[in-house]
C-alpha positions in Angstrom: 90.4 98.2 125.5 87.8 95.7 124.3 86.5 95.4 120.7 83.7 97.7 119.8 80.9 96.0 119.3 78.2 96.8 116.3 74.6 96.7 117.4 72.3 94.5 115.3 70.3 97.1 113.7 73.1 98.9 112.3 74.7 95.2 110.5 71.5 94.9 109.3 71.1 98.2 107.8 74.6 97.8 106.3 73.1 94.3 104.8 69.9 95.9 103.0 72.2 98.9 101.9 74.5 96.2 100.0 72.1 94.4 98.8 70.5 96.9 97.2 73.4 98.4 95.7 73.9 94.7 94.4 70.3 94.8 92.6 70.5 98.0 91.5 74.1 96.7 89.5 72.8 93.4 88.3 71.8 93.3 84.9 72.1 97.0 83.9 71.7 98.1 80.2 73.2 101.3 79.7 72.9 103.5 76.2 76.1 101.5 75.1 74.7 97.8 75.8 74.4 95.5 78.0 77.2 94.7 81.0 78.4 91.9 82.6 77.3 90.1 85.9 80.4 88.6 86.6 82.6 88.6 89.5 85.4 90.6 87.9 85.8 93.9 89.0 84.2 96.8 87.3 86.7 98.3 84.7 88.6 94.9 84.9 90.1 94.4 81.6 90.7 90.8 83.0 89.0 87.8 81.3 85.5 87.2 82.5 84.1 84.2 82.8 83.4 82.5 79.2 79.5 81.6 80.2 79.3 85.6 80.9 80.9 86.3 77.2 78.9 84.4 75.5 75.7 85.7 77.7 76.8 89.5 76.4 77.1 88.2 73.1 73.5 87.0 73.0 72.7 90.2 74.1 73.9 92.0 71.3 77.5 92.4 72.2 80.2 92.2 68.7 82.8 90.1 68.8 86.3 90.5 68.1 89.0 88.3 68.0 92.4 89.5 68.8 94.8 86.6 67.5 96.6 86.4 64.4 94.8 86.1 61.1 96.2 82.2 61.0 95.0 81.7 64.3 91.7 82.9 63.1 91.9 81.1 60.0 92.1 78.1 62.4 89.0 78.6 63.7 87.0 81.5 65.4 83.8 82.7 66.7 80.5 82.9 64.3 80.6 86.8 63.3 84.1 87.6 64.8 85.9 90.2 63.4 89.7 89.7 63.3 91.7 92.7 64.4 95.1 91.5 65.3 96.3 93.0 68.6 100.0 92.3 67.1 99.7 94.5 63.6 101.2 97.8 63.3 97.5 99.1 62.6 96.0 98.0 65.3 94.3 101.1 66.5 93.4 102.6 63.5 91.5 99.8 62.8 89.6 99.7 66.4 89.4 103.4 66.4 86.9 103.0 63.2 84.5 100.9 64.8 81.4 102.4 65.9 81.4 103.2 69.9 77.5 103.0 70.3 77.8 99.1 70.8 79.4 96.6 73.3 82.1 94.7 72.4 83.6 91.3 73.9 86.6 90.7 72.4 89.0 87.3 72.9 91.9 85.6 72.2 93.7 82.2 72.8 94.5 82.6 76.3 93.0 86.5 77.2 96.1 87.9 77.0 96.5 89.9 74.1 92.4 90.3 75.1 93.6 92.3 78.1 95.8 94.8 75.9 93.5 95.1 73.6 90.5 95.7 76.1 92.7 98.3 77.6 93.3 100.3 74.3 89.9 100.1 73.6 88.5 101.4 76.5 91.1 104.5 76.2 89.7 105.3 72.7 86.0 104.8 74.7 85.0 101.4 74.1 82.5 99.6 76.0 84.4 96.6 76.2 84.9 92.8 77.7 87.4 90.6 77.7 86.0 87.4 76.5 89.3 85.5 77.4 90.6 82.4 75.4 88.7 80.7 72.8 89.1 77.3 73.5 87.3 78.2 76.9 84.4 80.1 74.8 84.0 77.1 72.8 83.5 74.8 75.2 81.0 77.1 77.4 79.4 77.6 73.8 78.7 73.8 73.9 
């Protein structure tokens, strides 16, 4: 049996069709805020890149960090909120945070991000993982 072969037409049909589906995606501002570009997977709660972050955050994105209130004493994003992904109260705090907004939220690593994104998208949060902070502040410049 040989290999069926796809006529020309059809691949490029199946080219436009992406690529429109691609435009259409890119950029899109829904009533909750703006959304990410990257190349992580719609619904990802996985880090996405820190240049894509910071982009959301320009848009009008909050920001909350995740780590410990020493960490964040440490040194943390301007206008961070610290919500501690580790505290007993963790979603009662999120779950009084208004839902109309976007929110990119980081930690040291992403980690404790990618619970917390998860959580917050079960209460219905629009929500990114902003990853780790060193990697924010040195997109940040």
């Amino acid at each position: 049996m040989q290999p069926r072969r796809v006529s020309r037409p059809l691949v490029a049909l199946a080219s436009v069709a992406v690529l429109l589906a691609g435009a259409a995606a890119c950029g899109d501002v829904g009533p909750a805020g703006p959304t990410t570009t990257s190349s992580t997977p719609p619904g990802s709660a996985e880090p996405v890149p820190a240049e894509d972050a910071l982009a959301l955050v320009a848009d009008g994105a909050d920001v909350i960090d995740v780590r410990t209130p020493e960490e964040f004493d440490a040194g943390h994003l301007d206008g961070a909120l610290n919500i501690d992904f580790q505290s007993y109260d963790f979603t009662d705090r999120v779950d009084q945070l208004p839902r109309r907004i976007s929110y990119v939220v980081y930690c040291a690593s992403g980690n404790r991000a990618t619970g917390a994104v998860e959580k917050m998208r079960e209460l219905g949060f629009d929500v990114v993982n902003g990853g780790g902070y060193d990697d924010l502040v040195a997109a940040a410049g």
